[in-house]
N, C-alpha and C positions, 0 to 999 in steps of 0.2 A: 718555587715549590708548591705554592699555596695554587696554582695555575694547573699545575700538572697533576695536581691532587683531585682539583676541580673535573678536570678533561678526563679524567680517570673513574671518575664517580663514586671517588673517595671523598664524601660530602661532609662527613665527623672534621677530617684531618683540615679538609681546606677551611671550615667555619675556623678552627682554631688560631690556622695562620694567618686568615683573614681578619679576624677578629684582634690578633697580635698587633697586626700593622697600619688598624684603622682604616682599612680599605673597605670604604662603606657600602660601595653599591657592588662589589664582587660577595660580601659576605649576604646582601639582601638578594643578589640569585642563586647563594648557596644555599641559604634560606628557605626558600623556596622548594629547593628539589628536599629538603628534610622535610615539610608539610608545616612549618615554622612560621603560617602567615603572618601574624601579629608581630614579631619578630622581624620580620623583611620588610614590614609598612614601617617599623621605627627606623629600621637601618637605612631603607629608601630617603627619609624624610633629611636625615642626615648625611646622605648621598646629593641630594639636592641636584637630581641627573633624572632628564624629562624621559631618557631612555630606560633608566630604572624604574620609574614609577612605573612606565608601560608595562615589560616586563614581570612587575609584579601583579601589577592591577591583571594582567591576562591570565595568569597562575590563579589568582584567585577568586576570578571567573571559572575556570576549567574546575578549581575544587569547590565551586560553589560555594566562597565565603564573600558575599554579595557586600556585606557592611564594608569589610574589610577592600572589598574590589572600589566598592563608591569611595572612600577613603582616596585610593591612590589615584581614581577617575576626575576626582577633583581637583587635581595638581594638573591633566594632561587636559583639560577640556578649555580652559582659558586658554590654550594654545592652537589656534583657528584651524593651521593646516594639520593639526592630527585632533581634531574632531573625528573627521572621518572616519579613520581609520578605526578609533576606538566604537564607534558608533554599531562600524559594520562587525567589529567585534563578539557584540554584544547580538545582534542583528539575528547573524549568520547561526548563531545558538540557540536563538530562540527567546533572547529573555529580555524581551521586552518590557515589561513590567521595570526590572529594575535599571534600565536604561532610562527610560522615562523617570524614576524616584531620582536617580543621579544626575537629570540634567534640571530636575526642580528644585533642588538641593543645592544647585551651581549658580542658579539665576540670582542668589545675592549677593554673589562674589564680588568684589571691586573689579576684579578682572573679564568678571561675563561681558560678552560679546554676541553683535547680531547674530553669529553664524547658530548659537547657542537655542535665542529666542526664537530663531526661524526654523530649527530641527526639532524643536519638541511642538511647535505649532504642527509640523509636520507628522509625526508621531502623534500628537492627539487627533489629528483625524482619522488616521488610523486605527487608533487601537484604544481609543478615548473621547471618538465625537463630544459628546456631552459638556468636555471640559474644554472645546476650543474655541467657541464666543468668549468666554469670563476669561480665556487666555490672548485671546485677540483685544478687547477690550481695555486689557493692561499695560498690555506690551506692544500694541500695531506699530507701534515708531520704531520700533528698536527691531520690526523683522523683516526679512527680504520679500516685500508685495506681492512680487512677481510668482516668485517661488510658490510661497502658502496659496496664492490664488488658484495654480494648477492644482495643488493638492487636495483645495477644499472642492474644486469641479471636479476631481475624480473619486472623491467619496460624496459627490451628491449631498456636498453640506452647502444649499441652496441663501440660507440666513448668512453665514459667514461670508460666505461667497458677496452677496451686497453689502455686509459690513466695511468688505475690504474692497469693492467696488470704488465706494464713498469716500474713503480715507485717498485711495491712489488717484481720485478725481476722473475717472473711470464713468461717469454717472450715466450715461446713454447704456450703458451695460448695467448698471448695476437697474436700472429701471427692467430692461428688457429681462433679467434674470426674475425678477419681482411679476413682472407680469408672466413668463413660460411656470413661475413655481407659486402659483399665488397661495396655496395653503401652508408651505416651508415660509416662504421669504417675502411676502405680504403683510406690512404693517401699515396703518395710514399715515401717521402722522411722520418718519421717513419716507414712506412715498411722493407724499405732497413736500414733502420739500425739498426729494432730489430731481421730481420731474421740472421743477422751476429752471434747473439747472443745468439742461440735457443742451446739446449743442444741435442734434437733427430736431427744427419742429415737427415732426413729420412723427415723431413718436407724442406729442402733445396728444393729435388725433389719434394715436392707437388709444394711446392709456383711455380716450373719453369713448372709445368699443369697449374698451377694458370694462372700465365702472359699468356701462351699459350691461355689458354680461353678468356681471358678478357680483357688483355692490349699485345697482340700481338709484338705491335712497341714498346713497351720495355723490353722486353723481352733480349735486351743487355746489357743494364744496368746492370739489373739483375744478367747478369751473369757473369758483370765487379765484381761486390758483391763479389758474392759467390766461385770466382773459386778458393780460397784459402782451403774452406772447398771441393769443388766438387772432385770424383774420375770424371778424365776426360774418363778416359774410358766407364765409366757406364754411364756421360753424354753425350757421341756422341751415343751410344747407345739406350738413351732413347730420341733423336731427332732421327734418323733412325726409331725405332720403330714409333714415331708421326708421321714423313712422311709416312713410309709403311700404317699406317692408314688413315691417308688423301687421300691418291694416290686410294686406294681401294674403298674407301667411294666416291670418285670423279668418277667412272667409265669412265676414260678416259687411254683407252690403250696406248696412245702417251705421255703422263703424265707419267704414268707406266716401259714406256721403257725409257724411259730417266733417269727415278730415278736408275732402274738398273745397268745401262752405269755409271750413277755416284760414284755408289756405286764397281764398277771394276775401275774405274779410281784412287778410292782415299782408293784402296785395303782394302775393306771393305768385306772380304769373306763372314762371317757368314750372313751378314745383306744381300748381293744376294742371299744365301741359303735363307733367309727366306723370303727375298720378292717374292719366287716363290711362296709360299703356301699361303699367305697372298692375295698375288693381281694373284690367281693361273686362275680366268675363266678371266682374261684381257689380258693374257699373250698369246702368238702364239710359240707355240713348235717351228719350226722352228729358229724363234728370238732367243730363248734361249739356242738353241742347238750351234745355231754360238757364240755366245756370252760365253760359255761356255768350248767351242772349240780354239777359240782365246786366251783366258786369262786360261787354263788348268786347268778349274774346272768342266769336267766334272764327272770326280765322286762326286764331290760334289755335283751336280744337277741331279746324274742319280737318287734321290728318288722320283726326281718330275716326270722326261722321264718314272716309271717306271709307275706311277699316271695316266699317261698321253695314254703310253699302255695299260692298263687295264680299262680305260674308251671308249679307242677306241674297244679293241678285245670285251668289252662289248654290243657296239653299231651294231658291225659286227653281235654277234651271235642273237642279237635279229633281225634284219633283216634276217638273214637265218632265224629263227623262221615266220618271215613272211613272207616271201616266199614261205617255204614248204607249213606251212598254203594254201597259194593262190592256188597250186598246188594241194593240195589234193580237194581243191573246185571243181577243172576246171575238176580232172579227176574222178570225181565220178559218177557210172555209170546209167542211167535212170533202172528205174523196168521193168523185161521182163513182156509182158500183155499175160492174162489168155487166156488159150486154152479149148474152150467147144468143145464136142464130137457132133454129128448128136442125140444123146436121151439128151441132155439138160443138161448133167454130165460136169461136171469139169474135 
């Protein structure tokens, strides 16, 4: 009767006989349709039915009794595969706000679970940046890595994003995120000690452009780090090479000659060979021919001397070209003038 009362939307009659028979979770969605929320959260709780709780917790979403919805939200949320559902519940309406209060309200439960830690991770980036380091921080073991990592690349939360890099052992990534986001995700003292850790060397040498660009005066640090992975050879090389590019990009030929000089003092052959061609219109043949001449590389240098003659014999032969020029101007002869006869002929 109490069924047919229900089906009927006779709601008075059926709480009565519901009530009569102790039938807990039919009286907590009669409940319900009378606007009797407090009343359906006790009969629920006594109903001890994961489908009543739902039930109710949605009703009292729909009337906007949030307390009373987090109430029955925390009976359904320890149960992993209807997370979801409640989630999108809450989602789909809009209320954000108190879906996030009800799954921080949950995280002390004996029964919270990843899926729990790793949907309000996801949620705080969202609709909470601010709070998802200090909730990364607390809970990174207990969330699914993989998950928050998409979430935090697609809110452009660059810090967390390497937080979780580090934790998942990830570290070639989480370097490269640190070096594309230096003013988000840039810290030294995690930098220096994930790039130790990086599997490709091949980002050793970015990060030491890296410094070069951006943090210049630590750039020794830096290399206090690394010089256990560094080839030193390839590393003095690739500062020789930066100075050659600095030196050229500076157009100061006194600069230029200096770096030269240094680079013979401290028997750097190749790197004089290439800083001819490199900083080659700053350079004064002469300079380089004594200098050359001194420390006995001049074959080494004779591809630049030969550079250096064929721009010259080039400049010679176009000046003969203008001079002949000028010459055949000067010697070209006036038109002789027409000779007419005494009868008016030509």
């Amino acid at each position: 009767v109490g069924d047919r009362c229900y089906e009927k939307g006779m709601y008075e009659a059926a709480k009565l006989l519901y009530s009569n028979v102790s039938n807990f979770a039919c009286l907590a969605s009669t409940l319900v349709h009378l606007g009797e929320y407090q009343a359906a959260v006790d009969n629920s709780r006594k109903a001890s039915s994961t489908r009543t709780w739902k039930e109710v917790c949605f009703a009292c979403v729909d009337g906007q009794e949030f307390r009373l919805a987090q109430l029955c939200g925390l009976h359904i949320v320890i149960h992993a595969d209807e997370l979801e559902e409640l989630m999108c519940y809450y989602q789909d309406r809009g209320y954000f706000e108190e879906l996030i209060s009800m799954l921080e309200a949950a995280l002390g439960l004996e029964r919270a679970h990843m899926g729990m830690f790793t949907e309000l991770a996801i949620l705080y980036s969202k609709f909470k940046p601010q709070k998802t380091l200090e909730h990364l921080e607390l809970f990174w073991s207990r969330v699914n890595i993989p998950k928050v990592l998409r979430a935090a690349e697609q809110a452009h939360l660059w810090a967390e994003l390497v937080f979780l890099y580090d934790k998942y052992e990830e570290y070639d990534n989480a370097v490269l995120t640190m070096m594309s986001h230096p003013t988000e995700a840039w810290k030294e003292g995690q930098f220096k000690d994930i790039i130790t850790k990086v599997a490709n060397v091949e980002l050793c040498y970015r990060a030491l452009q890296f410094y070069l660009d951006y943090k210049p005066l630590l750039i020794n640090d830096l290399l206090l780090v690394l010089s256990p992975r560094l080839d030193h050879t390839r590393t003095v090389s690739f500062f020789s090479k930066d100075a050659m590019q600095h030196a050229a990009e500076s157009r100061d030929a006194e600069l230029t000659q200096k770096l030269l000089q240094w680079f013979l003092e401290e028997g750097k052959r190749e790197c004089f060979a290439a800083s001819l061609f490199t900083c080659y219109d700053l350079l004064r043949p002469d300079m380089v021919l004594e200098l050359a001449w001194r420390h006995n590389l001049v074959d080494l240098a004779m591809p630049y001397f030969i550079q250096v003659m064929r721009e010259y014999l080039s400049k010679v032969d176009r000046l003969d070209a203008l001079e002949s020029l000028h010459k055949q101007e000067e010697h070209v002869t006036e038109p002789a003038p027409l000779m007419f006869d005494f009868d008016g002929h030509e």
